[in-house]
C-alpha positions as CSV (number, residue, x, y, z in Angstrom):
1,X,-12.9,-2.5,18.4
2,X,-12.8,-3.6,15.0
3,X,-9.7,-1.8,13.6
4,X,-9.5,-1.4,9.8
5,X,-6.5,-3.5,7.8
6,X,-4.0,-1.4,5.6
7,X,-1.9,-2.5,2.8
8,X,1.1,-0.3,3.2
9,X,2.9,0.3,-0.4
10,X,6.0,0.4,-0.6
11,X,5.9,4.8,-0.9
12,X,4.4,4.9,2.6
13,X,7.7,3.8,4.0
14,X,10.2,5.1,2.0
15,X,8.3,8.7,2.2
16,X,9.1,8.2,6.1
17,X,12.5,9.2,5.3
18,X,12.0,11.5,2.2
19,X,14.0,14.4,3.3
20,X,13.4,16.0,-0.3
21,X,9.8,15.9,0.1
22,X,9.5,17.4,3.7
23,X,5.7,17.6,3.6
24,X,4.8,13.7,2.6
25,X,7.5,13.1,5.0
26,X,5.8,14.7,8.1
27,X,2.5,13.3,7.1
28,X,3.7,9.8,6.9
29,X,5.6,10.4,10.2
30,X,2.2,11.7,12.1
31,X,0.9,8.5,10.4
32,X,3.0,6.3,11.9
33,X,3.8,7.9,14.9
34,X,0.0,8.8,16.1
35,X,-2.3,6.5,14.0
36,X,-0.8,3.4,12.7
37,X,-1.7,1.9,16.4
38,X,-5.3,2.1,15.7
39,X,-5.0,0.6,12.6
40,X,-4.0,-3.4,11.4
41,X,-0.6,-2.8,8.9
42,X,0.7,-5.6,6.8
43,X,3.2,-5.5,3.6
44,X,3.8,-8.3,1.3
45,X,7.0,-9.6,-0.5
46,X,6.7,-6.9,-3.0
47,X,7.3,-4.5,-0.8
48,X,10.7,-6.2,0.7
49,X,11.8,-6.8,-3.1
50,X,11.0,-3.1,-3.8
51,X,13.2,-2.0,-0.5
52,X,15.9,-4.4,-1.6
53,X,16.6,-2.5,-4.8
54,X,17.6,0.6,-2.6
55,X,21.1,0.8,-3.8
56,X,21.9,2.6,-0.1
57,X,22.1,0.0,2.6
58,X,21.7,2.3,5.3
59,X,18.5,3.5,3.7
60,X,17.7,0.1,3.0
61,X,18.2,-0.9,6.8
62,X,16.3,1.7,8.1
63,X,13.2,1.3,5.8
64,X,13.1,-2.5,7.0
65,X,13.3,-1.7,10.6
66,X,9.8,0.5,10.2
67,X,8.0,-3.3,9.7
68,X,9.9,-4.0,12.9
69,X,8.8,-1.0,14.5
70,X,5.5,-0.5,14.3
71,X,4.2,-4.6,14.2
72,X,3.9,-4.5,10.2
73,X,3.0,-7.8,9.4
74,X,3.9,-9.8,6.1
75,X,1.4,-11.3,4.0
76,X,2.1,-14.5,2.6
77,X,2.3,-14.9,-1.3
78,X,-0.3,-17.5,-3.3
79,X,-0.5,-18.2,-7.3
80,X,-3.7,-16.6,-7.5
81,X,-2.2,-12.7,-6.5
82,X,-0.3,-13.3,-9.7
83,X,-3.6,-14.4,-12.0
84,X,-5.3,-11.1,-10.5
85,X,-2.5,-8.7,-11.1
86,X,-2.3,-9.9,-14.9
87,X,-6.3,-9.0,-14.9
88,X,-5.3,-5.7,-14.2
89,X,-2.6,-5.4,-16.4
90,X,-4.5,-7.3,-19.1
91,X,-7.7,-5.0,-19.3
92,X,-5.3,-1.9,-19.1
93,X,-6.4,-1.1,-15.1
94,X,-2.5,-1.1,-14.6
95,X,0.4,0.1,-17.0
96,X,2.1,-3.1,-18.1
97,X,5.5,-1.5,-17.0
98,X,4.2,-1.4,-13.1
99,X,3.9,-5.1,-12.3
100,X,4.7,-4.3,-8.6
101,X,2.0,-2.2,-8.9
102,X,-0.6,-4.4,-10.1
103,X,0.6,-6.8,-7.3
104,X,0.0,-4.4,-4.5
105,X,-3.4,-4.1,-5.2
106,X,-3.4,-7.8,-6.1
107,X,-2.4,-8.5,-2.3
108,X,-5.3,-5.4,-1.1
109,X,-8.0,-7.5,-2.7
110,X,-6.7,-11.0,-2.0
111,X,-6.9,-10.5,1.5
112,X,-9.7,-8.1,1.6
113,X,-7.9,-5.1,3.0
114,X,-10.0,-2.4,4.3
115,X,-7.4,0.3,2.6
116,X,-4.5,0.1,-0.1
117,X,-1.9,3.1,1.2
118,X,0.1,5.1,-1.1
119,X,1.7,8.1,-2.2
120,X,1.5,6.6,-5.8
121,X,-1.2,9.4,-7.2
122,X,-1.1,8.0,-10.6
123,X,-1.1,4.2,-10.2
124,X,-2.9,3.6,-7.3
125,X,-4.0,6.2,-4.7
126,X,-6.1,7.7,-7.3
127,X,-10.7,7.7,-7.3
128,X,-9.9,6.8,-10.8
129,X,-8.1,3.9,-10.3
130,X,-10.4,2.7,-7.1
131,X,-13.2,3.0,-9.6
132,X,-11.8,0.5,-12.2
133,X,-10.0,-1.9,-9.6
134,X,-13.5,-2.3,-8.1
135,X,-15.0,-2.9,-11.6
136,X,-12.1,-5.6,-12.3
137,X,-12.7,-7.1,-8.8
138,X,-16.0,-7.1,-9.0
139,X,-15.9,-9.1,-12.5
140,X,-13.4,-11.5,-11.0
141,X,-16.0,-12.1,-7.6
142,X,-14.4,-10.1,-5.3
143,X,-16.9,-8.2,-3.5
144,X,-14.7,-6.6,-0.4
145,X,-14.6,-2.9,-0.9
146,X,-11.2,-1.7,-1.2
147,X,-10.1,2.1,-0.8
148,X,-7.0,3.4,-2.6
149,X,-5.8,6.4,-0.6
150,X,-2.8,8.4,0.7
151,X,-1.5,8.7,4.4
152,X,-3.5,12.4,5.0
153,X,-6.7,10.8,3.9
154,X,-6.5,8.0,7.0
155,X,-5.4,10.5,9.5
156,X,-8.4,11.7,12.0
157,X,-9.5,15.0,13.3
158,X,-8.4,14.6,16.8
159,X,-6.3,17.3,16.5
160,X,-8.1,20.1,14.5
């Protein structure tokens, strides 16, 4: 089987542990728990610089160990995920304030990710946003087609 490759942002951890947003919690703890095993998960650097800034080191701790937990694997960083995220930014795609945004989906359509996943409705798990990023990837030759969406979108219906 042919399993499809998600980006995980760095929301879709953190939201693992969001105890002031029960509901994203519970659906990114069914993710995890019942469907990240059918699925290929990888992060980048972003996402560890983004977890470092968690002023809680128990927090911190804890959102690393979910890498550890569930086989997340780390994508390596290239000069080129830099020139695409400045695209983005550049042609107003991405706000020029969310670099580590831009970068995500940088990493998505560098290595031809199946899925970008995020609780980041504005900036990136939006149809909006899918439709200009694959404009701007397009323009740039890359062809792969990447989906922006959140964890309840890549759940299945095994249990309704």
């Amino acid at each position: 089987m042919n399993r499809l490759k998600i980006y995980l942002d760095t929301s879709v951890i953190s939201f693992y542990f969001a105890d002031d947003s029960p509901e994203f919690k519970n659906i990114t703890i069914d993710f995890f728990e019942n469907y990240s095993e059918n699925y290929n998960l990888y992060i980048s650097d972003i996402v560890l610089l983004e977890i470092n800034k968690d002023k809680d080191p128990v927090s911190r701790k804890r959102m690393l160990e979910i890498s550890k937990r569930f086989g997340i694997i780390k994508l390596n960083k290239f000069d080129e995920l830099n020139n695409i995220a400045e695209i983005y930014i550049g042609n107003g795609v991405i706000p020029v304030k969310k670099v580590e945004d831009a970068l995500h989906i940088s990493y998505a359509t560098y290595y031809e990710m199946d899925i970008l996943l995020s609780w980041n409705f504005k900036h990136l798990a939006n149809v909006n946003k899918e439709h200009k990023i694959i404009i701007e990837n397009l323009k740039m030759g890359y062809n792969y087609p990447l989906r922006l969406l959140s964890p309840l979108e890549v759940l299945d219906d095994k249990d309704f």
